[in-house]
C-alpha positions as a Markdown table, in Angstrom:
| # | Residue | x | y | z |
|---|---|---|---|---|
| 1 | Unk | 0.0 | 0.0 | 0.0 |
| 2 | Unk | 1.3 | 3.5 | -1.0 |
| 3 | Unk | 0.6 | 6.8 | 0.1 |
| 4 | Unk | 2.0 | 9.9 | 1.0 |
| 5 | Unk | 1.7 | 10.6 | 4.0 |
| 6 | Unk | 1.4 | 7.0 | 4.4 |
| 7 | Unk | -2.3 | 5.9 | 5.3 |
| 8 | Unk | -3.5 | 4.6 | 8.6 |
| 9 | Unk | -5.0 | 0.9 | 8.0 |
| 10 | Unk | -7.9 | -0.1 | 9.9 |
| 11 | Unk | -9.8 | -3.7 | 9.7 |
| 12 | Unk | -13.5 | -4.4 | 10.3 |
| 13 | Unk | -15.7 | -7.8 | 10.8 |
| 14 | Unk | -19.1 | -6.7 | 10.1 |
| 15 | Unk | -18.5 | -2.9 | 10.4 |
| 16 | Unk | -16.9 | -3.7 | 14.2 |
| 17 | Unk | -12.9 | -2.8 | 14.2 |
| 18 | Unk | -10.9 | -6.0 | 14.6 |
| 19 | Unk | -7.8 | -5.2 | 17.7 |
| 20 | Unk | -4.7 | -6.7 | 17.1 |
| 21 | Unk | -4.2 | -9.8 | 19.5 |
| 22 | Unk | -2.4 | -13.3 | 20.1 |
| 23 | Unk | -4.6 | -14.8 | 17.1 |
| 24 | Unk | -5.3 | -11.7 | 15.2 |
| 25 | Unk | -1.8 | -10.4 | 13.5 |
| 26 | Unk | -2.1 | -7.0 | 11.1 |
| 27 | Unk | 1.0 | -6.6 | 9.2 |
| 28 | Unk | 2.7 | -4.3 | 6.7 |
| 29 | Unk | 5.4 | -5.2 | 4.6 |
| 30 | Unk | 6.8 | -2.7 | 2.0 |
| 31 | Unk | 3.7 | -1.9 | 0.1 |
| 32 | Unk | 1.3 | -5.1 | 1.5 |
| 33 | Unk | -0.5 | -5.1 | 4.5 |
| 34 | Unk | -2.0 | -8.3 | 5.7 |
| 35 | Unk | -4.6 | -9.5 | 8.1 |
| 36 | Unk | -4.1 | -13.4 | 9.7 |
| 37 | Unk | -6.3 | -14.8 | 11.9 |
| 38 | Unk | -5.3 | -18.3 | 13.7 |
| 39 | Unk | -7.6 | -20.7 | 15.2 |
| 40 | Unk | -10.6 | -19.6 | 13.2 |
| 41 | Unk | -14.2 | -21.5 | 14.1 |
| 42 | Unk | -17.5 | -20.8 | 12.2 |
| 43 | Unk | -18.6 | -17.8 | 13.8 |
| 44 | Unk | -15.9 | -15.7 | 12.5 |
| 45 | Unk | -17.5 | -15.7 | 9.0 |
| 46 | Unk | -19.0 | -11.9 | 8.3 |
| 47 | Unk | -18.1 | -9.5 | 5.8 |
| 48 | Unk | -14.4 | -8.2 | 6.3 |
| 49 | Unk | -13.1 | -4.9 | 5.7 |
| 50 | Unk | -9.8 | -3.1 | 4.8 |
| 51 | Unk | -10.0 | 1.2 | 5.3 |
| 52 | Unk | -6.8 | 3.0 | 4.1 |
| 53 | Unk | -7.2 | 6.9 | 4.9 |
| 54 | Unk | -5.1 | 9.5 | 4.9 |
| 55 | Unk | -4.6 | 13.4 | 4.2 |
| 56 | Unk | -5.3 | 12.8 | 0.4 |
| 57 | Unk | -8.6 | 10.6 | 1.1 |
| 58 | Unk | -10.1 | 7.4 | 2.2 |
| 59 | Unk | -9.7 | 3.5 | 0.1 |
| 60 | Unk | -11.5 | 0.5 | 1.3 |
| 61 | Unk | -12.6 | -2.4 | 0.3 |
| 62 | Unk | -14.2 | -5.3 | 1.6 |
| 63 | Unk | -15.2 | -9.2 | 1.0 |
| 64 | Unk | -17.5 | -11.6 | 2.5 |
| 65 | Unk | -15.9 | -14.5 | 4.5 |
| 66 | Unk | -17.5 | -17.5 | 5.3 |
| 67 | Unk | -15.9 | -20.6 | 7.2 |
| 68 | Unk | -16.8 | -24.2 | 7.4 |
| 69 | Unk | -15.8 | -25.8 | 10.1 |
| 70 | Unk | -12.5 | -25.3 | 12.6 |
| 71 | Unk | -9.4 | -24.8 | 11.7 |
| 72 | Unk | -6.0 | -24.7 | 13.6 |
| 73 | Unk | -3.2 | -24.0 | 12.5 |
């Protein structure tokens, strides 16, 4: 992701801001920023959202995500 300044990244589960934690990891590397998730169970499906903003404006888009069954990794 590009920018100047550099835009703040946010990410949303059905409009509700997702907080960093042990299982939820939001990185940026260079010009990619990624969201992973670990341990993920049926109830975590929902419509997620990225929101780049900055000086210059706001981007976003956003995907519907639904799970079958657990998963660990």
């Amino acid at each position: 992701m590009t920018g100047k300044p550099e835009p703040e990244v946010k990410w949303f589960r059905d409009e509700k801001e997702l907080a960093p934690s042990f299982k939820v990891k939001m990185i940026k590397t260079e010009e990619v920023v990624t969201l992973t998730i670990s341990g993920v169970t049926e109830k975590m499906s929902g419509v997620y959202k990225v929101v780049a903003t900055n000086s210059a404006g706001t981007a976003q888009h956003s995907a519907p995500v639904t799970v079958k069954g657990n998963f660990y990794i």
